[in-house]
VOBA-1610 file (N, C-alpha, C; in pm, whole numbers, padded with zeros to 5 digits, always signed):
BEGIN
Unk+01023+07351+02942Unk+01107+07265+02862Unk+01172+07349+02752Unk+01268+07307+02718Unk+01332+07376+02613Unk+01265+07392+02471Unk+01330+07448+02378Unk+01248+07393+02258Unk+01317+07375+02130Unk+01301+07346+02024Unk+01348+07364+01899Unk+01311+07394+01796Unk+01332+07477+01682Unk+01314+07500+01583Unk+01299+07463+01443Unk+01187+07369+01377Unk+01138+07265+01307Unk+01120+07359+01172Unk+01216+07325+01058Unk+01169+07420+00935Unk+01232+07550+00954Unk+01190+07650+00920Unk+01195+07837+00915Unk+01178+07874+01115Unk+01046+07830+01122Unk+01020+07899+01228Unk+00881+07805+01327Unk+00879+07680+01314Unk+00822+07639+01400Unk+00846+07617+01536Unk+00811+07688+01638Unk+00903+07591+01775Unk+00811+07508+01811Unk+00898+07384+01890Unk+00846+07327+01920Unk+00896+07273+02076Unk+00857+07200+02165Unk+00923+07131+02287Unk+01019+07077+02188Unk+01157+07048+02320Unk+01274+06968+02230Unk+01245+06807+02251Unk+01169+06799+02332Unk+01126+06682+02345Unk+00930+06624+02326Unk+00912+06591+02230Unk+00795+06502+02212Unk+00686+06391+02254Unk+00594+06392+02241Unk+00498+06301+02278Unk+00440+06194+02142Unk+00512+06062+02147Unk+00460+05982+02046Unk+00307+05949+02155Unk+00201+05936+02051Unk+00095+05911+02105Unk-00002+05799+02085Unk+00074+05666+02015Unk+00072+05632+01946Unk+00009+05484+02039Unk+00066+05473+02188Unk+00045+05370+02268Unk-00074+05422+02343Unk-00128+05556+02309Unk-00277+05572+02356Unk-00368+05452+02302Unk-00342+05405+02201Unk-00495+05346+02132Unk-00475+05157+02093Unk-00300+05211+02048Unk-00264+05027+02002Unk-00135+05012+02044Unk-00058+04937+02015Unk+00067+04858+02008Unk+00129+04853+02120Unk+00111+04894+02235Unk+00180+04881+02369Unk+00125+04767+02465Unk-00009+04735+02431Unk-00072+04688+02522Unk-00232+04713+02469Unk-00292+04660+02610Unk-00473+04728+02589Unk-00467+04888+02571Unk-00557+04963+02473Unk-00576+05091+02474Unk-00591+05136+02594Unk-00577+05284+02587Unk-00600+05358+02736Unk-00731+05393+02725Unk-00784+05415+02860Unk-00965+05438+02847Unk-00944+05610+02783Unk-01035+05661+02722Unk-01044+05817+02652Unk-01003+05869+02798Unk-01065+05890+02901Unk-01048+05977+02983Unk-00899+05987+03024Unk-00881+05896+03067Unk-00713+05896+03083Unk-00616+05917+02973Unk-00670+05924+02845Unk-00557+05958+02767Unk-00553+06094+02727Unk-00721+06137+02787Unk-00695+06324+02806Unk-00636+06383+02901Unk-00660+06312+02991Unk-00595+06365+03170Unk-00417+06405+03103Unk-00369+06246+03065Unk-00250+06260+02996Unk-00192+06368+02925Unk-00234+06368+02806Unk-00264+06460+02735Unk-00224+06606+02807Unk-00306+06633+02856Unk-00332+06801+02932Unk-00221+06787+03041Unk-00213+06661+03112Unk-00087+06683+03149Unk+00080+06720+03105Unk+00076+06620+02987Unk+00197+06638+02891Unk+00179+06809+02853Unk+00085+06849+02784Unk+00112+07022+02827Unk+00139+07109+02899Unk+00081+07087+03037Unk+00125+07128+03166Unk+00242+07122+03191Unk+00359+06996+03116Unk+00453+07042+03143Unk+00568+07097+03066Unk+00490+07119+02949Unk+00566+07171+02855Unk+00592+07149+02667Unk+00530+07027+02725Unk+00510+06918+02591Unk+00462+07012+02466Unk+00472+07105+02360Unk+00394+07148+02278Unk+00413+07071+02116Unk+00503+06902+02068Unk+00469+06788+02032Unk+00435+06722+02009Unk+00365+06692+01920Unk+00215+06553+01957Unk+00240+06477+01870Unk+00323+06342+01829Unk+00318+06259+01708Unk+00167+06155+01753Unk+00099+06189+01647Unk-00027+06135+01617Unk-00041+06042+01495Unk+00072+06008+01395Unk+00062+05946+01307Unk+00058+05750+01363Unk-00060+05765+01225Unk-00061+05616+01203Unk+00048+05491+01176Unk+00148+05548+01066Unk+00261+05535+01037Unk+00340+05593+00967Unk+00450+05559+00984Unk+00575+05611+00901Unk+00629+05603+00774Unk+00671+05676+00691Unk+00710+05649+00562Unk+00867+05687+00574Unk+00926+05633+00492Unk+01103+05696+00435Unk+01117+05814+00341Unk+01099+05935+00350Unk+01138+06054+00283Unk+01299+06013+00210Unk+01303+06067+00067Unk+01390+06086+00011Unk+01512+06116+00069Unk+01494+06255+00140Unk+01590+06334+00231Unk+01568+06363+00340Unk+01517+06350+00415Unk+01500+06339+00559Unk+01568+06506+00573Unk+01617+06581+00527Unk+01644+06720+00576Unk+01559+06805+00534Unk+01519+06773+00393Unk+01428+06845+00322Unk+01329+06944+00385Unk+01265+06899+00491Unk+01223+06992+00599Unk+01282+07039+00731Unk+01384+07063+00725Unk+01510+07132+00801Unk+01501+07065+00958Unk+01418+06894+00948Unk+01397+06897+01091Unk+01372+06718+01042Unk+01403+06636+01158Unk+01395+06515+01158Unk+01312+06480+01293Unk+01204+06402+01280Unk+01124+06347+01420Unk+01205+06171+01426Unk+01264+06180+01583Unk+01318+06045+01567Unk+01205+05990+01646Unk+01141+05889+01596Unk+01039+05785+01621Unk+01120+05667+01732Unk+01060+05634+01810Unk+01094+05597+01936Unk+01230+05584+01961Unk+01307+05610+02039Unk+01434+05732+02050Unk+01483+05617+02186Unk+01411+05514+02209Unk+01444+05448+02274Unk+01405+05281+02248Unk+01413+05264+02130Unk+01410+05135+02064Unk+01312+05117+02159Unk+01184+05183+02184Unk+01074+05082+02205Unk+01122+05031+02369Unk+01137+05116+02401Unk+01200+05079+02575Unk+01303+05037+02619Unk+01373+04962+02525Unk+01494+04886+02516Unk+01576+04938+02601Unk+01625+05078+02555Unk+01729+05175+02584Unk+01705+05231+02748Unk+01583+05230+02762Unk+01569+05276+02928Unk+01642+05173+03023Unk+01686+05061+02981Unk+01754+04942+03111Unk+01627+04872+03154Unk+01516+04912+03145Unk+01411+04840+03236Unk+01354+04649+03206Unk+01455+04662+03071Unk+01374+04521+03023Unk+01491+04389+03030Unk+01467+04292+03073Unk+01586+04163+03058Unk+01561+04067+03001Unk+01644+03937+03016Unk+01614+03868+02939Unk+01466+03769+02993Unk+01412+03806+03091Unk+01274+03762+03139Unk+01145+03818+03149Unk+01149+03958+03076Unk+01113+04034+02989Unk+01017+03937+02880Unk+00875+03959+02907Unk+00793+03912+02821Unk+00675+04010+02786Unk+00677+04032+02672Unk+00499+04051+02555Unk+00413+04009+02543Unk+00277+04037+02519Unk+00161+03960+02493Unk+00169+04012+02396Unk+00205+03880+02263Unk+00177+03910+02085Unk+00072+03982+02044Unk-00019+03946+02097Unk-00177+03952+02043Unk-00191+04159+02052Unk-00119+04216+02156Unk-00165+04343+02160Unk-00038+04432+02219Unk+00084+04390+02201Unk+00241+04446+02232Unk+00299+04381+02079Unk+00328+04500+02031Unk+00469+04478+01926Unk+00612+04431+01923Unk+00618+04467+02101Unk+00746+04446+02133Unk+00758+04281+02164Unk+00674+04222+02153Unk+00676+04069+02141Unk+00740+03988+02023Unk+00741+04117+01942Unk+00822+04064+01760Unk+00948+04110+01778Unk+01012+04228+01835Unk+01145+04324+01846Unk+01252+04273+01868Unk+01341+04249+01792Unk+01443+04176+01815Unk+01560+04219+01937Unk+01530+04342+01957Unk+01599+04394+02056Unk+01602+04320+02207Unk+01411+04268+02225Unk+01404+04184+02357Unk+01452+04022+02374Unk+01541+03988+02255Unk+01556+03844+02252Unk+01664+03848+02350Unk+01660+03727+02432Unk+01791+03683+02493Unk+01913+03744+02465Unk+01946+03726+02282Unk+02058+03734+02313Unk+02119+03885+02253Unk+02018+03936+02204Unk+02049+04107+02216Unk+02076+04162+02318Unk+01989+04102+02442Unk+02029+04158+02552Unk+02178+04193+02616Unk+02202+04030+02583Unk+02328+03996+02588Unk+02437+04051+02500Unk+02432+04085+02374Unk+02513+04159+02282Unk+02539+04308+02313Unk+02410+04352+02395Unk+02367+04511+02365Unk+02413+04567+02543Unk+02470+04457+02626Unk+02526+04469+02759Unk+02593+04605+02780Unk+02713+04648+02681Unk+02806+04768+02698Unk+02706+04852+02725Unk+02649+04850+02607Unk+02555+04983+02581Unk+02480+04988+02683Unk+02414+04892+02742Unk+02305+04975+02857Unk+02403+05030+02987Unk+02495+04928+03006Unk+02593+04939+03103Unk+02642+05093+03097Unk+02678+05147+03006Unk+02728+05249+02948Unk+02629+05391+02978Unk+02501+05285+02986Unk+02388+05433+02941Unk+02355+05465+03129Unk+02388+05341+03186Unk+02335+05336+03321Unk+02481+05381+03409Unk+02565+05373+03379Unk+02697+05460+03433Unk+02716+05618+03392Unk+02631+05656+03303Unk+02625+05804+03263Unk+02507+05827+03350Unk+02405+05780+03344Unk+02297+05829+03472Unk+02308+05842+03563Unk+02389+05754+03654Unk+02425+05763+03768Unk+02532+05913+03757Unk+02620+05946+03683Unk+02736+06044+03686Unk+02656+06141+03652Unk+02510+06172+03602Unk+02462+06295+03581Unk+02331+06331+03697Unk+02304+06200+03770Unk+02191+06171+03841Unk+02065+06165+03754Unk+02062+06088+03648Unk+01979+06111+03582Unk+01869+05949+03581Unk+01842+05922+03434Unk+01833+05762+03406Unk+01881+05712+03318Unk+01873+05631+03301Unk+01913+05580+03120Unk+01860+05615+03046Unk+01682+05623+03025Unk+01644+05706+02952Unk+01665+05788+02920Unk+01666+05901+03063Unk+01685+06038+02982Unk+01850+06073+02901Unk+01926+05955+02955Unk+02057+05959+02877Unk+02055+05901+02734Unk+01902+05833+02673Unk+01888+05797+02557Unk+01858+05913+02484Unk+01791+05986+02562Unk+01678+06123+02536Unk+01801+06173+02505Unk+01905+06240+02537Unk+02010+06328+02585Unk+02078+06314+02438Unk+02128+06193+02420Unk+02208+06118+02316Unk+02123+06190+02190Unk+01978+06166+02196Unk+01967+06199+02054Unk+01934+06347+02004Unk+01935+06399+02116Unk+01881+06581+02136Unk+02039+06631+02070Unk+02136+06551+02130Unk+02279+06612+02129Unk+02324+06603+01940Unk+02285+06511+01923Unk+02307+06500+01707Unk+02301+06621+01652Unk+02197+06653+01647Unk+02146+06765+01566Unk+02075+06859+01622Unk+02024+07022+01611Unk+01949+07042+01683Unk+01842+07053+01620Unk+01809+07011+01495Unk+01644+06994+01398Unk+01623+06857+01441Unk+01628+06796+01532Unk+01624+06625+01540Unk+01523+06676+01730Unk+01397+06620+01701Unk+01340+06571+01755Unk+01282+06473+01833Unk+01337+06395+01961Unk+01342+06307+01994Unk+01151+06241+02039Unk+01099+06162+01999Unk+00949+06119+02002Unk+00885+06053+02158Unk+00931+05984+02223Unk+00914+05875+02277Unk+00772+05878+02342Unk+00715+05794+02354Unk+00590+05737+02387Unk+00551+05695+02502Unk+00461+05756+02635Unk+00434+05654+02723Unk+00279+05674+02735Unk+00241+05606+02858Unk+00087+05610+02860Unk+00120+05657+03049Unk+00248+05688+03056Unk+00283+05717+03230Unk+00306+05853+03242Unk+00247+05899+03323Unk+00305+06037+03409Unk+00405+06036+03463Unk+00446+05955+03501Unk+00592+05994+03560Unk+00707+05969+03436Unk+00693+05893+03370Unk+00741+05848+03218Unk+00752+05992+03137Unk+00645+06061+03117Unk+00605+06190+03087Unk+00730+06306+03125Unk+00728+06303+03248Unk+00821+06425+03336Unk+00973+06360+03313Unk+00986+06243+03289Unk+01122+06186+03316Unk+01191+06233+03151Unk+01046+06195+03065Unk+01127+06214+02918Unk+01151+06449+02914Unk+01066+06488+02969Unk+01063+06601+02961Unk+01242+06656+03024Unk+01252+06607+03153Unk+01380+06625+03194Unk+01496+06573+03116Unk+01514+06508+03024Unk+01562+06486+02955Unk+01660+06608+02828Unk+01584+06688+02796Unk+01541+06775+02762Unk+01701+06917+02808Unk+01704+06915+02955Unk+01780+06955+03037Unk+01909+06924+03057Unk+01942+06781+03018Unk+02060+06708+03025Unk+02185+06729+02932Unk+02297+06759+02962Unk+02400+06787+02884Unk+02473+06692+02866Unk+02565+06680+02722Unk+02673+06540+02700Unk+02757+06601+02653Unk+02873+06563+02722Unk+02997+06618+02663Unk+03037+06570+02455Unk+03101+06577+02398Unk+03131+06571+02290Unk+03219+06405+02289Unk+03261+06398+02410Unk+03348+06298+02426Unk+03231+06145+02490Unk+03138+06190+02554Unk+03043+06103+02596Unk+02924+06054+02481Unk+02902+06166+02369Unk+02843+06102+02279Unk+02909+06034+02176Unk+03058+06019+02157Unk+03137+05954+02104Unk+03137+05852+02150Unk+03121+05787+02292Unk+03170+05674+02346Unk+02969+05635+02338Unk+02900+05673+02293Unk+02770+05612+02272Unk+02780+05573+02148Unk+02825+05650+02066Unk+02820+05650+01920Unk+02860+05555+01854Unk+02958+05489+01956Unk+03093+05383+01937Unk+03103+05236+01977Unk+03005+05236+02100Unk+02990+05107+02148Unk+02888+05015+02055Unk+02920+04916+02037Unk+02836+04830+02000Unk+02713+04787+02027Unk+02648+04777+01929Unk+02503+04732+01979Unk+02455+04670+01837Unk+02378+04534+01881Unk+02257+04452+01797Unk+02144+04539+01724Unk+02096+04512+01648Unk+01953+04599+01605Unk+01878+04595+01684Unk+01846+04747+01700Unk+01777+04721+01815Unk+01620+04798+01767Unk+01581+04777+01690Unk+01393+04805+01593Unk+01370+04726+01513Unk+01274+04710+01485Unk+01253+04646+01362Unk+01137+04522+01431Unk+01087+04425+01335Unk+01033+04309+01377Unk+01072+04218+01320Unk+01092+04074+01419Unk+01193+03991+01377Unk+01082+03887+01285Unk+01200+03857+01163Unk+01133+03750+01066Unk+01073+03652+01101Unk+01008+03562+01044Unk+00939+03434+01039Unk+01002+03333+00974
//
């Protein structure tokens, strides 16, 4: 996998492992053994990344350390195409049951954009994901894209990502299309 340069002289994979759906918020935790198998796999293929934090805070300047970690880089799955409007959470142990991104009518608002992300996959042979992955590698090159799975093949797909090129003119027409909020948890 490629890599990038975090600060002076850290490298790192250009692409990351949030690790975060090992234990909570995705679902039931993963059993230990499987989240080492994981683990050692995500190295095997390159992964040298590990977001392990509990949570997130807002830094003053976000450059200040010559490097930005973007925390789920795919609104929480949103952005991969895989979810619709019949698309359901279990509250009790998925976050994404609060996300305003999975309501009906985000879906419906946020149409271009997947449409958009799934007509560039097909033209690169890629997925949507890794065209989410792609999108945010292409910003900056201190910008670290995070994303999270508890899948091996999820794993290799975000890694290939990594590989993917966007013209100047294709991240403009991402940059540009419209889209709903797509993070956050929706009010009460």
């Amino acid at each position: 996998m490629q890599t990038r340069t975090l600060g002076r002289d850290l490298q790192v994979s250009a692409v990351g492992l949030g690790c975060m759906g090992f234990s909570h918020a995705y679902g039931a935790p993963s059993e230990a053994g499987e989240a080492v198998r994981l683990l050692r796999r995500a190295v095997e293929m390159g992964y040298t990344f590990f977001d392990t934090a509990e949570v997130y805070g807002t830094p003053e300047d976000p450059h200040g350390n010559e490097a930005l970690v973007a925390f789920s880089p795919m609104a929480n799955g949103f952005l991969t195409g895989s979810y619709g409007k019949d698309s359901r959470f279990d509250p009790k142990t998925d976050y994404r049951a609060g996300m305003p991104q999975f309501a009906p009518d985000a879906i419906d608002q946020n149409r271009p954009l997947l449409d958009l992300l799934r007509r560039m996959a097909r033209e690169k042979q890629a997925t949507p994901a890794q065209i989410s992955l792609a999108w945010m590698l292409c910003k900056k090159p201190w910008i670290v894209p995070i994303p999270g799975t508890r899948k091996e093949e999820r794993m290799a797909e975000n890694a290939g990502a990594a590989g993917i090129a966007l013209t100047a003119g294709e991240v403009e027409a991402l940059d540009t299309v419209g889209m709903s909020a797509v993070y956050g948890v929706k009010q009460n």
